[in-house]
C-alpha positions in Angstrom: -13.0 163.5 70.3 -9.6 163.8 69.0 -7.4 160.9 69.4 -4.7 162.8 71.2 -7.3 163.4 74.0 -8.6 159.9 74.1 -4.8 158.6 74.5 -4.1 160.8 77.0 -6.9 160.0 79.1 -6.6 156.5 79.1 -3.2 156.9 79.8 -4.8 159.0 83.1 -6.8 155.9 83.9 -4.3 153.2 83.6 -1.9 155.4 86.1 -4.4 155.9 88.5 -5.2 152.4 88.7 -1.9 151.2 89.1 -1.2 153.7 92.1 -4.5 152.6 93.9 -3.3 149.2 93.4 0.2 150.1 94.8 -1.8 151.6 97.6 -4.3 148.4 97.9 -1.9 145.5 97.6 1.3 145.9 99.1 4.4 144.3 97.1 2.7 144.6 93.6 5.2 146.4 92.0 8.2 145.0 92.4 11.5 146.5 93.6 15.0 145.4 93.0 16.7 143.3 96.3 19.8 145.0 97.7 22.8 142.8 98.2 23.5 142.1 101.8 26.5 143.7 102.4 26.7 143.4 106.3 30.0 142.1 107.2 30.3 137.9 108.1 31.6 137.3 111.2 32.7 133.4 112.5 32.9 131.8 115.9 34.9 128.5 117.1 32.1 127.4 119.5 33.7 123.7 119.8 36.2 121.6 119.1 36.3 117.9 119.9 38.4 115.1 119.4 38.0 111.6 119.8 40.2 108.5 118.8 40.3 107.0 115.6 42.9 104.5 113.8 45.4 103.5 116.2 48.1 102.1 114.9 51.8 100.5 116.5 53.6 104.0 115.6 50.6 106.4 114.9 47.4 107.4 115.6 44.2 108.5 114.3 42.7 112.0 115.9 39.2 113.1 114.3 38.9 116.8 115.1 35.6 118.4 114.5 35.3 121.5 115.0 31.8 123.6 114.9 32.1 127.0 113.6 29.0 129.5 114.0 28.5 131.7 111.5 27.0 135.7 111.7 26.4 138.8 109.3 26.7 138.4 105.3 27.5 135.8 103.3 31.3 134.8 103.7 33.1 133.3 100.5 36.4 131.5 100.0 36.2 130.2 103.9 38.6 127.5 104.4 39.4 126.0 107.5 43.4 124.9 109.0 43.8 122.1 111.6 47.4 121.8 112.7 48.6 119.1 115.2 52.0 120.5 117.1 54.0 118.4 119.8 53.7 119.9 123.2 57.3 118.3 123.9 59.2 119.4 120.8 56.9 122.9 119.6 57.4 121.0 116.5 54.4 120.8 113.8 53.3 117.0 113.3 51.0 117.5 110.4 48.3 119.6 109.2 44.9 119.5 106.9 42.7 122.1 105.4 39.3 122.3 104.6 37.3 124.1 102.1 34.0 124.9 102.6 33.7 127.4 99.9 30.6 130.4 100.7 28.6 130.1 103.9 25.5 131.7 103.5 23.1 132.7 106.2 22.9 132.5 110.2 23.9 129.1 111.2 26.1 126.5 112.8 28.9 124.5 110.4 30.7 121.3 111.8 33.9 120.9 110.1 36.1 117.2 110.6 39.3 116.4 110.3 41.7 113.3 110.5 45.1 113.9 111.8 47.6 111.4 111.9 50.1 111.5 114.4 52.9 110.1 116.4 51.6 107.5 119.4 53.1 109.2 121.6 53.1 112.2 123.9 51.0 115.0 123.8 49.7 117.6 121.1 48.2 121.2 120.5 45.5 121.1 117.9 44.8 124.6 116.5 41.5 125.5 114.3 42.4 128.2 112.1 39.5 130.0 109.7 40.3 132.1 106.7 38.1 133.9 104.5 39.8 135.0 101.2 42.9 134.5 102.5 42.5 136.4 105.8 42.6 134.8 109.2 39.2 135.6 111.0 39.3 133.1 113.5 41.0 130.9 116.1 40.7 128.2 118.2 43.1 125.8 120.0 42.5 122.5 122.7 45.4 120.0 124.1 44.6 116.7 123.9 47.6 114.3 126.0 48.3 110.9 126.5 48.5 109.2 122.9 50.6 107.3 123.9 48.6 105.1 125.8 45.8 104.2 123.3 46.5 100.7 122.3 46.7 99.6 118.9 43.6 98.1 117.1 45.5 94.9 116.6 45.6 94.6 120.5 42.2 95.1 121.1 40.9 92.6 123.4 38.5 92.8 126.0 39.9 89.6 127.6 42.6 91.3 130.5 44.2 90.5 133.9 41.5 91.4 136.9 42.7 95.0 138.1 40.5 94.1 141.8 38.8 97.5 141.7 38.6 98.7 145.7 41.0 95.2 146.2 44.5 96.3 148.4 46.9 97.6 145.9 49.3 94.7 146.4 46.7 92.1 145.5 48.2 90.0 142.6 46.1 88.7 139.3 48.6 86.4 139.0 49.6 83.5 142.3 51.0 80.6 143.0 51.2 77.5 145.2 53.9 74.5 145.7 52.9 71.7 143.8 56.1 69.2 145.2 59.4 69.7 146.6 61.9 67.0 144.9 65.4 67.2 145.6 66.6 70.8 144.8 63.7 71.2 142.3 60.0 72.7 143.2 57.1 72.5 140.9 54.9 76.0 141.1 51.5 75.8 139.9 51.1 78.9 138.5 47.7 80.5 138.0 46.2 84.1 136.7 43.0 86.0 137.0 41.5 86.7 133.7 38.2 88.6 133.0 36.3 89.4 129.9 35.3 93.0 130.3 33.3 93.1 127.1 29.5 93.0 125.8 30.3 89.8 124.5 32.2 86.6 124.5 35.8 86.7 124.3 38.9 84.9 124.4 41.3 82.8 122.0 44.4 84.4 123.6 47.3 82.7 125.1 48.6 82.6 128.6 52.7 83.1 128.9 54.4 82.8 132.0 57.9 82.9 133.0 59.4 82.3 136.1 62.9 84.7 136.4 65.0 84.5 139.6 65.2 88.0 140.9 68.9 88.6 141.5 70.1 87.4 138.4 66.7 87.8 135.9 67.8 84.1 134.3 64.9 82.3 132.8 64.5 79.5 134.9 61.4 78.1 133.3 58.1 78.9 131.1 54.9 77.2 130.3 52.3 78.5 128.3 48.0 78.0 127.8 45.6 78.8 125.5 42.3 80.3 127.0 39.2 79.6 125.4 36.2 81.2 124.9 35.2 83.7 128.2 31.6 84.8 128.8 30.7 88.8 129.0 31.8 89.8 132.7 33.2 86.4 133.4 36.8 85.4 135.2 38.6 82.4 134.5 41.9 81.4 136.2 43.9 79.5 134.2 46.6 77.6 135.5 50.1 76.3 134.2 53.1 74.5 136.2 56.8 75.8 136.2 60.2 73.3 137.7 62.6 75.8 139.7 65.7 75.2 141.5 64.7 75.6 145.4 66.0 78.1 147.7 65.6 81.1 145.4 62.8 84.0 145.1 61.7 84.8 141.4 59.6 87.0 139.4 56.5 85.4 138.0 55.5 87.0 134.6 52.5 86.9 133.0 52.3 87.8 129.2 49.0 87.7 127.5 48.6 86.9 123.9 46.4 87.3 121.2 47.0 86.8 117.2 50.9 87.4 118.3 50.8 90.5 119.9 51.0 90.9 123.3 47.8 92.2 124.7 48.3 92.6 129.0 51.2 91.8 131.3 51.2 91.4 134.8 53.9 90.3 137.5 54.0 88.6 141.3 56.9 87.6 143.4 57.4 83.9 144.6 59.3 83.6 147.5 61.2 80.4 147.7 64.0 81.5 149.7 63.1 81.5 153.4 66.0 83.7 154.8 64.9 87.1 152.4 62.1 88.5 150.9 62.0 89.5 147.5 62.7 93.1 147.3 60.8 95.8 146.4 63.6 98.1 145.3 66.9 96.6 143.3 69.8 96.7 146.1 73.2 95.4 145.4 73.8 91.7 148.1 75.8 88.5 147.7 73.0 85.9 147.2 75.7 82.3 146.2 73.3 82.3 143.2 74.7 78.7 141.4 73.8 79.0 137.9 74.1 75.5 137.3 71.2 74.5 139.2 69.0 76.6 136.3 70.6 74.3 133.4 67.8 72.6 131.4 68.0 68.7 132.4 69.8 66.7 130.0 71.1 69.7 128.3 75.1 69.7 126.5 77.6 67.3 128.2 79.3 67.7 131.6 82.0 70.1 131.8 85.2 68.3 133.8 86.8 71.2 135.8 90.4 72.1 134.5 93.3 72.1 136.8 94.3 76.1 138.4 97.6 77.0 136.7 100.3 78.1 139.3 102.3 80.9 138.3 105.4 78.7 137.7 105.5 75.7 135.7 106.7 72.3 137.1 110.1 71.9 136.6 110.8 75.7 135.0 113.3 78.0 136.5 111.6 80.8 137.7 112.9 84.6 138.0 116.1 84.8 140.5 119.0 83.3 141.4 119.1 79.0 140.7 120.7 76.4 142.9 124.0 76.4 141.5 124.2 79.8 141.6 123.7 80.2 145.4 126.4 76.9 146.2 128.9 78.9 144.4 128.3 82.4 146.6 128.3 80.3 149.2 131.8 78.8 149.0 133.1 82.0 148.2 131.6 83.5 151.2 133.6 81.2 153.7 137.1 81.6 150.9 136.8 85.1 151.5 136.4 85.2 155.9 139.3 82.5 155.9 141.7 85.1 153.8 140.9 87.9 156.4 140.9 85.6 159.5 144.8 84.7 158.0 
């Protein structure tokens, strides 16, 4: 047989072989993959925001924001948070996020930090691009920043709000101790409960008693609270010298570390002729200030005689003595000449 023949044929065999094969086994011969070329697609599906750093003038807001993904593989994706004021319109700070190709069917969480003002309200908007091209949006109002309370303030350790309790009932009363003289002693006392997991405590109790028409000081005493029990409430007490016969604002400061954690305020009606009033109205009240001098404080003052609007012994504006003798005599001069 020539060689030409015998190449041939084998030739015949190997092809036949490899298209029964083809047939038999599925997948043996291999063809190229085609690029996915089905357009990406993103949705904003949530965006949440919880507190972070608070500090005296700003605050912390972590924004994360899950984006679901669809379609091809998207490249270049970057991701915009931007904090705006609700008050102003104006922009308070922004961050972007990279997250370079996303790939596949599936959810992405994307986190930010934005520090802002303590204050107010703000508009947080989610902005995706992909190569440059906004694709998506999202936006959510978060409001009241103002009220988070600093991390250096933190205490567990407050004045008892009475939950279900009338609204006027005070966390902070009092009771007469003595009457001596024109002076009362007030023993002072304040509801304090540890609404933590924990112990708590090592704060300081302020309180200042401040006559209501005038707001002078007229006395402060202060205590240190120890260590409260979780879901425990102490009353600590202190003792404050007023002058009688006047109504006063009881105020309540608590401290910790020298910040001022919790106030709270109650009237004290010493005065049995008014109440103290609810809503500032304009009244004579004969406040003496005197009586609200510290005892033994800077020598007595010896009241100065009221000047009279002319001095002893000065002429003052007119005609003097002489002056009014001489009109006189020529007066009666003159009606003797005409009675002649």
């Amino acid at each position: 047989m020539r060689p030409e023949r015998t190449l041939a044929a084998g030739a015949a065999v190997v092809l036949a072989v490899t298209v029964l094969l083809a047939a038999l086994v599925p997948g043996i011969v291999a063809t190229p993959e085609e690029d996915d070329v089905r357009p990406s697609r993103f949705d904003v599906t949530e965006t949440t925001i919880s507190p972070g750093k608070i500090g005296g003038s700003t605050a912390t807001l972590s924004v994360t924001t899950r984006l679901e993904h669809f379609g091809g593989d998207a490249e270049n994706v970057t991701v915009l948070f931007r904090a705006t004021d609700t008050d102003t319109g104006l922009v308070a700070t922004t961050i972007r996020r990279d997250l370079d190709t996303v790939e596949g069917r599936r959810e992405v969480p994307v986190t930010a930090n934005l520090s802002v003002p303590r204050e107010g309200g703000y508009r947080i908007d989610t902005i995706v691009y992909e190569d440059g091209r906004r694709v998506r949006t999202g936006r959510t109002t978060v409001r009241g920043v103002g009220t988070l309370g600093p991390d250096y303030a933190e205490s567990t350790t407050d004045f008892e709000r009475f939950d279900g309790a009338p609204a006027s009932f005070p966390a902070v009363e009092y009771s007469v101790q003595s009457v001596e003289g024109n002076r009362t002693t007030l023993n002072v006392s304040a509801y304090l409960t540890n609404a933590g997991d924990g112990p708590a405590g090592d704060v300081r109790l302020v309180v200042t008693a401040r006559q209501v028409d005038s707001s002078i000081v007229a006395d402060r005493a202060s205590t240190t609270v120890g260590t409260v029990r979780a879901g425990r409430t102490v009353t600590p007490s202190v003792e404050l010298g007023v002058p009688s016969q006047y109504n006063y604002y009881l105020d309540a400061v608590l401290w910790r570390d020298g910040v001022i954690v919790s106030t709270a305020r109650a009237p004290a009606s010493l005065d049995p002729t008014e109440s103290v009033p609810v809503n500032t109205t304009t009244r004579e009240v004969g406040l003496r200030v005197g009586e609200f001098a510290e005892e033994g404080e800077g020598p007595e003052r010896t009241p100065q005689p009221e000047a009279t609007g002319t001095p002893v012994g000065a002429e003052g504006p007119g005609f003097g003595i002489g002056a009014a003798a001489v009109a006189l005599l020529g007066a009666g001069l003159l009606a003797r000449r005409w009675s002649a």
